[in-house]
N, C-alpha and C positions, 0 to 999 in steps of 0.2 A: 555218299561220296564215292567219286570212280576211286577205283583201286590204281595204286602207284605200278605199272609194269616194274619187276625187277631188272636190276643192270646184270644182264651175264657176267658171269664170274671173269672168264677169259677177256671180253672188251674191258672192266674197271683194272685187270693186272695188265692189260695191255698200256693203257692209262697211264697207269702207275710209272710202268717203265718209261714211258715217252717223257713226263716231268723231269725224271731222272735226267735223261740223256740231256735235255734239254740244259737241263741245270750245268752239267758238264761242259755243254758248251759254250752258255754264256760264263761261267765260273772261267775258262780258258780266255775267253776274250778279255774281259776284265781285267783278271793278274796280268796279260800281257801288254795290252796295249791302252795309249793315254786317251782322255777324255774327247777329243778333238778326232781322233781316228775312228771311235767309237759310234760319235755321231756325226761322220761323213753320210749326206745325204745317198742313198743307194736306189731309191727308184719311187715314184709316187704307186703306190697299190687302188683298187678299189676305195678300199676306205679310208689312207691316211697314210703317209707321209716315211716308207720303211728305211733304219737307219744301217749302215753297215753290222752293226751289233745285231740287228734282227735276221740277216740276212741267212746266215749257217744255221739258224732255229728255222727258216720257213721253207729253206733245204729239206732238213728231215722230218717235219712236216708230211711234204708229198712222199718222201720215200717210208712213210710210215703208213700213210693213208694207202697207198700203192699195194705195199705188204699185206695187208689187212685183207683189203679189196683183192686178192688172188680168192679168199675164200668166202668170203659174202660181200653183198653190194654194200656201199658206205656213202653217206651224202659229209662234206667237211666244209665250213663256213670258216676262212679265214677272212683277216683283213687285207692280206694281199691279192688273195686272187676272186674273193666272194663265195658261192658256192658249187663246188666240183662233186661229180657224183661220179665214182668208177666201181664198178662188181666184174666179178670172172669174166673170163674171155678164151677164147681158142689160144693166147699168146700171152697167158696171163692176166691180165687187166683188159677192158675195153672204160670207155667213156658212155655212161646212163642219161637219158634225156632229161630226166627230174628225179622227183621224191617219189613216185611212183616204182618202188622197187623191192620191197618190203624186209627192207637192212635200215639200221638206225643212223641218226644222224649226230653229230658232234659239231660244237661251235668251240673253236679255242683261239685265242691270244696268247701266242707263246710268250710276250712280254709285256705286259700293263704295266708301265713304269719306268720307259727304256732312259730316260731323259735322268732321272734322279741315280737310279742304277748306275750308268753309265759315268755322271757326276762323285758317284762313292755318297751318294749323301741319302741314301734308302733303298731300300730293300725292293724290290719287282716282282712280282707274280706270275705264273702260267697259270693260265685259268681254262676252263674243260666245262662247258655244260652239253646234258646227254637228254636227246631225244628220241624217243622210242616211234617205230614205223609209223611214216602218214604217208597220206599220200595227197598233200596238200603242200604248197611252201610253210613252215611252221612258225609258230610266235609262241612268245616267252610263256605264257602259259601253259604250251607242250611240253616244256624243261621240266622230267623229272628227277633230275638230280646233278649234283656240280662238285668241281676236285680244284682246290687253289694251292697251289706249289710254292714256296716260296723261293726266291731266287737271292741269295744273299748278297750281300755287298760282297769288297775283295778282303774288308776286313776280318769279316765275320766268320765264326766259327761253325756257329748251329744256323740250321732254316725251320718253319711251320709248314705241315699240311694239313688241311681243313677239309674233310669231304664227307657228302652225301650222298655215295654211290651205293654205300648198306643200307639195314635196316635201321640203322641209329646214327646219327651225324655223329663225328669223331673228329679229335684234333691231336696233332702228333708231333712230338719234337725231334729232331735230328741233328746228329752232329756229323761234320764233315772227318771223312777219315783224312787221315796222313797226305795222301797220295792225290787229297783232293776230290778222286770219283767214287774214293767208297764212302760210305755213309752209314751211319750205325742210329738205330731208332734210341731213343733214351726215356722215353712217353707217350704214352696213347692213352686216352679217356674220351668218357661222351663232351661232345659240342653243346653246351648250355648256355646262355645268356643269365645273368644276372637278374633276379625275378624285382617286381616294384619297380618303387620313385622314392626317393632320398633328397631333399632337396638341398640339403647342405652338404651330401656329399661330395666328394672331390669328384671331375671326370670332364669327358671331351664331348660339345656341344658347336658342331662347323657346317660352316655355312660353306661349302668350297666356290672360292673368288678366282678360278685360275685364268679367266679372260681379262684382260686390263680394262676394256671397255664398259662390263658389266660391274667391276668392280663397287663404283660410288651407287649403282642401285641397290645392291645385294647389302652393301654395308650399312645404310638406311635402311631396308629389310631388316638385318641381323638386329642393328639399334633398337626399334619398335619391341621385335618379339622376343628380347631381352629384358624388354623395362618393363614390357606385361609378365612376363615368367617372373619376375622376381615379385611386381605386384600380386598378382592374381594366386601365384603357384610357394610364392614366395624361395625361389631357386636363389640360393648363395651365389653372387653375383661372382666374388673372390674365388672360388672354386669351379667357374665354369671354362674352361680352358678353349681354348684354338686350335686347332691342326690344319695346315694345307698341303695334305698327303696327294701326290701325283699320280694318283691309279685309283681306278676306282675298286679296283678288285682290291687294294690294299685296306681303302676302307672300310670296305664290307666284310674285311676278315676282321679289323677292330671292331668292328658293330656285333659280329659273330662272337667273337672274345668277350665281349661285354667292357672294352676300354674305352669305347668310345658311348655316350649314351644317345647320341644323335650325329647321323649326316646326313646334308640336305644339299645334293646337287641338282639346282636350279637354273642354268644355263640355257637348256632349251628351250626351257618354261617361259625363260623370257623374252628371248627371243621371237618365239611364237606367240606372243603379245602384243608385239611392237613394240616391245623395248631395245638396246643396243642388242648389235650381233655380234657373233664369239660362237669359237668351238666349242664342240660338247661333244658328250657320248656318244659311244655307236654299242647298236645289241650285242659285237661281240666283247665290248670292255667285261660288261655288265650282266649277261646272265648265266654265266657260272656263280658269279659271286652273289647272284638274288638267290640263287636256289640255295646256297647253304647256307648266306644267312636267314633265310626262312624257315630253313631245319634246324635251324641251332631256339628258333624264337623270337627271331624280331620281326617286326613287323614294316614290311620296306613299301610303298604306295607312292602313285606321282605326288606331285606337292599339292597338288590342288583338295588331296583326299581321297581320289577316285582310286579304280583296281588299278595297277600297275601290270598294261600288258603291250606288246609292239609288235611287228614281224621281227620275227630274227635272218637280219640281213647286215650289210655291211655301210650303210647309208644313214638308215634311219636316225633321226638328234634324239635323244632319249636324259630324258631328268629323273630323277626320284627323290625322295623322303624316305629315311632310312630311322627309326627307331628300337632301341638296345628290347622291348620287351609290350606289350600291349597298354600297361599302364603307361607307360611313358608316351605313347602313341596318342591314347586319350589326351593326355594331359599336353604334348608341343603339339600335336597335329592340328587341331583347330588354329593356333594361334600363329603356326606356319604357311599354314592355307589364308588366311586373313589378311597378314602382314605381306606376303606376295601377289596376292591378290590387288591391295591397294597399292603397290608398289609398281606392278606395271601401267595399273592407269595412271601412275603419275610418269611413269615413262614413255607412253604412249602420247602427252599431251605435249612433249620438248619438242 
């Protein structure tokens, strides 16, 4: 097995700090201003649709990437601008032709969530995954390691970080100081998932429906490999809960957590079958938050079963299967692969 590069000390505290600020300023936006102002359309990006609330996060952003870049070269994969690559220069910074520069690369989403955030009605994430030098454009399988920030409502008092930039994935609780920017740690431990399958235990099993169009297949989908999980697997019907959490990085810190025992965002999947179309993922929702749920223990693959790997770019429609632990993998993954399976050839034939 190749060995994991370590993440320099200095780039994960740099990291760190950037969440931080980050959180500060959308923390600022929020208490201040209403839903409606929040999500004022402010400019279509490369990948997706930036709202006013995102706008002061992908500011400092560039003047972080900037900073950095005075002393080694950096490639950054936003959603607004794609990928920018700056290293030293005679004047501070210049602009790099590619990945060929042998400084590492970072993919972040300053807000995975901006729409429910914004709403007061859930939490949002910064998410951060870290690639170490290529000299190639990179795909998710380069990601060796990922940081989820959490971004609280305006109610909320504490936020979670979840990261795999050490040697041991970690999760850490925070509470907001007084002043709002300061923040005091209150817990830190290893990132573990809940080991087994319980089938009467209580827990969250979703299917995320967030395309209206996709909806009536996905929920025939969900139908099928519910009535075989309770058949075959004999899963407590009454205990298997819903979530339609708006981030995908949110999910994958419940999957990480061990709250949720399965998410299965299917969206592309179907798409690229010939079934109805609807947005979906892009690499940068999504792979900070594959790499630390993969270091906490679960086990996250496209839906079909196969490896889960993509370019990381700002385009690409990207689905997965996301499971709380390997048993559990065994045990829904066949029967999620099957049920969608059949499920686009019968949307393929309308």
């Amino acid at each position: 097995m190749r060995q994991r590069p370590a993440v320099p000390v200095a780039l994960a505290r740099s990291l760190e700090e950037l969440c931080d600020e980050l959180r500060r300023l959308v923390r600022r936006d929020v208490e201040r201003r209403d839903e409606r102002e929040l999500l004022a359309i402010a400019a279509q990006g490369v990948g997706d649709t930036s709202f006013a609330l995102d706008v002061p996060c992908e500011r400092a952003l560039e003047r972080w990437q900037r900073e950095l870049a005075r002393r080694a070269p950096l490639s950054l994969l936003t959603e607004e601008r794609g990928w920018t690559h700056l290293g030293p220069g005679r004047r501070g910074v210049r602009e790099l032709r590619d990945f060929d520069h042998g400084g590492w690369c970072v993919v972040i989403d300053p807000i995975d969530g901006t729409r429910n955030l914004a709403s007061g009605l859930r939490s949002a994430w910064t998410a951060i995954a870290l690639v170490p030098p290529v000299s190639r454009p990179p795909r998710q399988r380069d990601v060796v390691a990922g940081l989820l920030s959490e971004l609280p409502t305006a109610l909320m008092s504490r936020w979670r970080r979840l990261s795999s930039l050490g040697a041991r994935p970690t999760r850490e609780l925070h509470e907001l100081g007084r002043a709002r920017a300061a923040a005091r740690r209150l817990r830190r431990a290893v990132l573990a998932t809940p080991r087994g399958f319980d089938p009467a235990a209580p827990g969250y099993w979703s299917f995320f429906r967030y395309t209206s169009a996709q909806r009536p297949l996905l929920a025939a989908v969900e139908a099928r490999f519910f009535e075989r999980m309770e058949r075959e697997h004999g899963l407590a019907l009454r205990h298997a809960f819903d979530d339609q959490y708006i981030s995908n990085a949110g999910q994958l810190a419940l999957l990480a957590l061990g709250t949720y025992r399965m998410i299965v965002d299917a969206r592309a999947h179907v798409s690229a079958r010939g079934g109805p179309q609807g947005t979906s993922s892009k690499p940068y929702d999504v792979a900070a938050a594959l790499a630390v749920a993969s270091a906490a223990g679960c086990v996250v693959q496209a839906p079909d079963g196969s490896p889960l790997d993509f370019p990381l770019d700002a385009t690409t429609p990207v689905s997965f299967a996301g499971y709380a632990n390997p048993r559990i993998a065994r045990v829904a993954g066949p029967l999620v692969a099957a049920e969608l399976a059949r499920g686009c050839r019968a949307g393929a034939r309308r």
